[in-house]
Backbone atoms as SQL, in Angstrom:
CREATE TABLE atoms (id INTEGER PRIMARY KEY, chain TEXT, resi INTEGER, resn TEXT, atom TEXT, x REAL, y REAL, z REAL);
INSERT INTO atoms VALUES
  (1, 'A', 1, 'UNK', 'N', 249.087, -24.967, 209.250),
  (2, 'A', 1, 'UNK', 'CA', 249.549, -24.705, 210.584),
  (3, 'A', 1, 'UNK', 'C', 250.740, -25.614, 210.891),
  (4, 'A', 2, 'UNK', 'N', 251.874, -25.061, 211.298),
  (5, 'A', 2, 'UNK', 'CA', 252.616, -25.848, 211.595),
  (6, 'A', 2, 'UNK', 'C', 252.975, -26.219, 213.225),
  (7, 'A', 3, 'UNK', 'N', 253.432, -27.514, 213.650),
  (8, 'A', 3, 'UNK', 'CA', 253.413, -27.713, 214.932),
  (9, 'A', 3, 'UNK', 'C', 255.103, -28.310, 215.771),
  (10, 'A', 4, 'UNK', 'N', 255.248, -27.842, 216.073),
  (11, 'A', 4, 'UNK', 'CA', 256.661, -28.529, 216.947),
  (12, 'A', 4, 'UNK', 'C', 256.353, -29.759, 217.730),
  (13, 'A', 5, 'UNK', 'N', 256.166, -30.741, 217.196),
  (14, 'A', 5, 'UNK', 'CA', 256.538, -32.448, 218.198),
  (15, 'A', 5, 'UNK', 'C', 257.936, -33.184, 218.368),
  (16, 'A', 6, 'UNK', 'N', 258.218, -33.246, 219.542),
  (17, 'A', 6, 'UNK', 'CA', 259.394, -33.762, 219.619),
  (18, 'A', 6, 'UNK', 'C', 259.582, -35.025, 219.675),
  (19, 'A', 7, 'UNK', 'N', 260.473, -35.798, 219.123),
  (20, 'A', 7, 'UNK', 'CA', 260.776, -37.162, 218.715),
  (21, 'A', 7, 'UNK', 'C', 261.817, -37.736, 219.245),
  (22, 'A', 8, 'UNK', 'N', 261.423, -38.882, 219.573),
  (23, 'A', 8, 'UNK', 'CA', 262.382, -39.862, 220.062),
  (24, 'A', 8, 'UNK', 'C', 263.270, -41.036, 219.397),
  (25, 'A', 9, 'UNK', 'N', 264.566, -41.109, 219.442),
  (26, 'A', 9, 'UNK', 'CA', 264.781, -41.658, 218.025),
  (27, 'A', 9, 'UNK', 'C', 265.795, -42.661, 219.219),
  (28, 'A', 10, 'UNK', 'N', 265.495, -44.123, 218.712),
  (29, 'A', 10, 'UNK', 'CA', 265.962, -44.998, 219.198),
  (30, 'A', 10, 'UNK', 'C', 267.217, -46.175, 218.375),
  (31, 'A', 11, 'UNK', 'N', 268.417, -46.124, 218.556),
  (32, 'A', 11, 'UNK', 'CA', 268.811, -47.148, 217.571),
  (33, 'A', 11, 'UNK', 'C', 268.730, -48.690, 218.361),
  (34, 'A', 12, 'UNK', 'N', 268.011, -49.402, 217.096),
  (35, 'A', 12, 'UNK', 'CA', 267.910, -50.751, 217.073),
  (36, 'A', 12, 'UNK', 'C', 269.254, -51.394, 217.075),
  (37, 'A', 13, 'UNK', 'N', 268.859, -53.084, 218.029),
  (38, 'A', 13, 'UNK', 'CA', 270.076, -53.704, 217.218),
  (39, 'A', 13, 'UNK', 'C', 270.283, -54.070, 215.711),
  (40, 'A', 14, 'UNK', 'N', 269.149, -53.828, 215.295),
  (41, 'A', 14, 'UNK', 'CA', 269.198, -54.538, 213.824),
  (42, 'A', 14, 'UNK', 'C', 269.572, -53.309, 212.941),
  (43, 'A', 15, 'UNK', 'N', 270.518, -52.615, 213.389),
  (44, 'A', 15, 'UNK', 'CA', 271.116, -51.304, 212.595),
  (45, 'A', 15, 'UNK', 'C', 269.655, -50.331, 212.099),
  (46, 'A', 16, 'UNK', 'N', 268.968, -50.390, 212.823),
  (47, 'A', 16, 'UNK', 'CA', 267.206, -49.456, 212.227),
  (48, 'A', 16, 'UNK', 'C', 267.333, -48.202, 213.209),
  (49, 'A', 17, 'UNK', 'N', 266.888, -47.573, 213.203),
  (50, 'A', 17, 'UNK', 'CA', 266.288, -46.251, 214.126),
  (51, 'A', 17, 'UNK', 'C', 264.958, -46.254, 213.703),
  (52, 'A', 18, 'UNK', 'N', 264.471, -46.173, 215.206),
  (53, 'A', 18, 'UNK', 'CA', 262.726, -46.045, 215.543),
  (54, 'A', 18, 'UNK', 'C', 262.411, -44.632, 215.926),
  (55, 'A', 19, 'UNK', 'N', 261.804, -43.977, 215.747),
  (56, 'A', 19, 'UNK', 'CA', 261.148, -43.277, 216.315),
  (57, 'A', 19, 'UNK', 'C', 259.532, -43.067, 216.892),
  (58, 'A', 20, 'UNK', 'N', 259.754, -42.459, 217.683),
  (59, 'A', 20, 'UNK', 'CA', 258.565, -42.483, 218.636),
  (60, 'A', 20, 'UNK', 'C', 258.209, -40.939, 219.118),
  (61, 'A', 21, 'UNK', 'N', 257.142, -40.588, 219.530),
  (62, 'A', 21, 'UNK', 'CA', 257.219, -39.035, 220.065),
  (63, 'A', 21, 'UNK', 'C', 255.742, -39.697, 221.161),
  (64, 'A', 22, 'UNK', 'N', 255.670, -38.631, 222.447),
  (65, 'A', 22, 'UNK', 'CA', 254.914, -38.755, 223.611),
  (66, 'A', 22, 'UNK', 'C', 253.725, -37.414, 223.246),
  (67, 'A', 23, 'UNK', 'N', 253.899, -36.829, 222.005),
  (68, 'A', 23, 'UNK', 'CA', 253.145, -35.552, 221.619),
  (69, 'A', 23, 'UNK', 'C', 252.248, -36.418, 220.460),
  (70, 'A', 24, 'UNK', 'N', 252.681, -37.018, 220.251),
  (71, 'A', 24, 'UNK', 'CA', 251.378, -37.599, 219.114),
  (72, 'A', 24, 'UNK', 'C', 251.397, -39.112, 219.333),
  (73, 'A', 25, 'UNK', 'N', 250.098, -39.064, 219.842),
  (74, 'A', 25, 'UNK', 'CA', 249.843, -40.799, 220.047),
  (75, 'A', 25, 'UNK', 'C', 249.573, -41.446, 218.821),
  (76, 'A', 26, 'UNK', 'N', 250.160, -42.857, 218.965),
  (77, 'A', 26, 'UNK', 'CA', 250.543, -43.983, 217.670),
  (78, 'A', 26, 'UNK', 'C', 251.815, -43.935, 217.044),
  (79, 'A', 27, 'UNK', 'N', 252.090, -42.295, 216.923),
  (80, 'A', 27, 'UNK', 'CA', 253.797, -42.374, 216.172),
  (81, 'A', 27, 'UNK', 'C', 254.907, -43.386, 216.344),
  (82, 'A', 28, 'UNK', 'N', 254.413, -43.719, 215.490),
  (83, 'A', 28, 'UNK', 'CA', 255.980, -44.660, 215.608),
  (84, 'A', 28, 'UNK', 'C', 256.553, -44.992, 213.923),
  (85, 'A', 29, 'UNK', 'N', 257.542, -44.928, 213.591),
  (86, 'A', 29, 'UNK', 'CA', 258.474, -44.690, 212.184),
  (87, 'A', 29, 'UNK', 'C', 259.884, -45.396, 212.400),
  (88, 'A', 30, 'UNK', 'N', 260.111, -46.103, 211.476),
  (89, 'A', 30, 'UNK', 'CA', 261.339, -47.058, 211.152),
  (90, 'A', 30, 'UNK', 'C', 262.308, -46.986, 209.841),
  (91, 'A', 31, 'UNK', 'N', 263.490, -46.379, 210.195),
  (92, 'A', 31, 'UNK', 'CA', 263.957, -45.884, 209.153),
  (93, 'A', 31, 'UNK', 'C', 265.604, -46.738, 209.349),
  (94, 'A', 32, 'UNK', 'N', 266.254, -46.840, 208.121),
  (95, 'A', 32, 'UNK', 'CA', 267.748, -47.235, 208.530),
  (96, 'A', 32, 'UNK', 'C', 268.867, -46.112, 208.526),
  (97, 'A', 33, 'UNK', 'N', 268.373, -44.834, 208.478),
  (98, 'A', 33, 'UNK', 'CA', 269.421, -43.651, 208.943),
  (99, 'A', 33, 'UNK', 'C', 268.801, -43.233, 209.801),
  (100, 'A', 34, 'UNK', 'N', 269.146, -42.130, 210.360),
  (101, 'A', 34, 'UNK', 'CA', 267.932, -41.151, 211.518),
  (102, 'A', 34, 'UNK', 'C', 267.365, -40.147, 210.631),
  (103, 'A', 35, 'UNK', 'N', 267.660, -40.190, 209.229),
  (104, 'A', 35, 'UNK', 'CA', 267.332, -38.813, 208.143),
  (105, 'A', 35, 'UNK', 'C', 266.231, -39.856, 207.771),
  (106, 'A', 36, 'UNK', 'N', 266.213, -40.938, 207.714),
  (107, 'A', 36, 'UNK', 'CA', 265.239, -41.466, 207.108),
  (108, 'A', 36, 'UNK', 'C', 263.820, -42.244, 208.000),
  (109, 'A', 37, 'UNK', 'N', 263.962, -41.984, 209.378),
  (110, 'A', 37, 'UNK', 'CA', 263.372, -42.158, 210.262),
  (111, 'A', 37, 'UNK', 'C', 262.401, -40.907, 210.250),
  (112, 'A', 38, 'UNK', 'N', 263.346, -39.717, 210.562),
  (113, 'A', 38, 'UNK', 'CA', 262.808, -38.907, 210.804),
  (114, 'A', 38, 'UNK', 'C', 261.688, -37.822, 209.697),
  (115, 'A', 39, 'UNK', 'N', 262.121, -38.580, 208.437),
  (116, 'A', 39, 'UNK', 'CA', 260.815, -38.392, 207.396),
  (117, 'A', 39, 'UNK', 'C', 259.872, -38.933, 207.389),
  (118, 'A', 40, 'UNK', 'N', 260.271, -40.173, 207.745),
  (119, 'A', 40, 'UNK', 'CA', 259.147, -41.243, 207.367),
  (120, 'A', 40, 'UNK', 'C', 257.696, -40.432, 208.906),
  (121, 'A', 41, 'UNK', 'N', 258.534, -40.905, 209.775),
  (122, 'A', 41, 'UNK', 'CA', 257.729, -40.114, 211.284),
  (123, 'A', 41, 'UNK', 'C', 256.849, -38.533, 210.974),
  (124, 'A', 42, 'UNK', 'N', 257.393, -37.830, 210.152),
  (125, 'A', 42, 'UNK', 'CA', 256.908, -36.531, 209.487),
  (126, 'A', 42, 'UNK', 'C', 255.597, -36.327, 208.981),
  (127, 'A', 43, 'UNK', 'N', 255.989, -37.916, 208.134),
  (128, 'A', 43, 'UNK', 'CA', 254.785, -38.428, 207.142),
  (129, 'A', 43, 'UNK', 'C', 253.294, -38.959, 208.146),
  (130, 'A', 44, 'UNK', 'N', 253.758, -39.518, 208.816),
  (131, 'A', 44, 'UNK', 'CA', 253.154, -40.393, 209.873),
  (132, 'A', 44, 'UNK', 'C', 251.972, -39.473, 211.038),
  (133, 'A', 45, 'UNK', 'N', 252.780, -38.532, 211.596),
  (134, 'A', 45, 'UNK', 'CA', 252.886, -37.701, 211.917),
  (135, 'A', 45, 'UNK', 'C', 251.101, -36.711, 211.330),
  (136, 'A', 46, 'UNK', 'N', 252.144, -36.380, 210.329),
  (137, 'A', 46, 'UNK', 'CA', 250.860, -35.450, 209.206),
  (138, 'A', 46, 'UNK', 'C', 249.508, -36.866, 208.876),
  (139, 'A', 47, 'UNK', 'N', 249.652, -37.409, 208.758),
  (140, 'A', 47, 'UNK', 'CA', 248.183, -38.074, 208.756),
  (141, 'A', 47, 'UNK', 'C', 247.727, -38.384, 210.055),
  (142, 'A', 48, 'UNK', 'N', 248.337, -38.724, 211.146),
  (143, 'A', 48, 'UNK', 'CA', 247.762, -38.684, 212.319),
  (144, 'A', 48, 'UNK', 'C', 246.708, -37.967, 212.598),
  (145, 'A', 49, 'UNK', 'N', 247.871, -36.142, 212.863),
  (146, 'A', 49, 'UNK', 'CA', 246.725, -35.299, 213.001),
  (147, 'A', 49, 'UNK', 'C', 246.253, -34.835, 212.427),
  (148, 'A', 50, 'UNK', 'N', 246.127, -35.500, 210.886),
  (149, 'A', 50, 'UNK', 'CA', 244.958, -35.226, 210.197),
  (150, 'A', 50, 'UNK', 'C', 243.874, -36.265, 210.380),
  (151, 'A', 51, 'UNK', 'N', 243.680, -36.916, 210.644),
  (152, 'A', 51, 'UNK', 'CA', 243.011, -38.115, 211.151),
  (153, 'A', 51, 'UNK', 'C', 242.005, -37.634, 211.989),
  (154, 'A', 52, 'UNK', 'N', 243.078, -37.348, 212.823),
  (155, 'A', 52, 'UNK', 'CA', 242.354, -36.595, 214.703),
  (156, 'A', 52, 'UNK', 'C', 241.802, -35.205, 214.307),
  (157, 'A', 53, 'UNK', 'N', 241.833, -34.831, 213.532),
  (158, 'A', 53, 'UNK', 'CA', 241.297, -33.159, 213.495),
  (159, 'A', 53, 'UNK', 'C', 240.339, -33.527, 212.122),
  (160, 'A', 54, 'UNK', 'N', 239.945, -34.406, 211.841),
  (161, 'A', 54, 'UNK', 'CA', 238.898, -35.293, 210.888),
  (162, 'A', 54, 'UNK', 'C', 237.878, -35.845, 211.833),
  (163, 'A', 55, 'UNK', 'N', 238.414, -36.571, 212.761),
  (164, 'A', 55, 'UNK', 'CA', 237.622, -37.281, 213.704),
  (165, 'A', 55, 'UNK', 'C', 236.630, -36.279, 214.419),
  (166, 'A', 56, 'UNK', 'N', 237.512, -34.969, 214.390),
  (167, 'A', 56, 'UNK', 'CA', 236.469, -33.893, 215.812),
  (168, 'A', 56, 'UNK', 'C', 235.757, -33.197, 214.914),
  (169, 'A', 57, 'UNK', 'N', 235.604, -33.028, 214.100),
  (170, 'A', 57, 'UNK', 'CA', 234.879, -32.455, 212.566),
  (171, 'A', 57, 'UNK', 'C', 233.412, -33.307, 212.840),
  (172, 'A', 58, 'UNK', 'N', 233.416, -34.633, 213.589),
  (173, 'A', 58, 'UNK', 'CA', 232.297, -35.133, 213.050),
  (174, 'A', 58, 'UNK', 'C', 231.171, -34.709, 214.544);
């Protein structure tokens, strides 16, 4: 199933981009491009709500 979460991508002073999204709680991903933020967050992301849709299983 795929899901549309929208992301918030912040540049650091320390030349990093953060991302964050208000659709999946905990997300947060640190990358030094926004291409590499925004994978890492993907990743992050996919175990979350696999986590949470593990958790309601029980």
């Amino acid at each position: 199933m795929e899901r549309i979460i929208k992301i918030h991508i912040e540049k650091l002073p320390e030349d990093l981009y953060l991302a964050t999204s208000d659709d999946v709680q905990g997300l947060v991903a640190q990358g030094r491009t926004v291409t590499e933020a925004l994978e890492i967050a993907r990743d992050v992301c996919r175990k979350l709500l696999e986590a949470q849709s593990g958790n309601a299983n029980m």
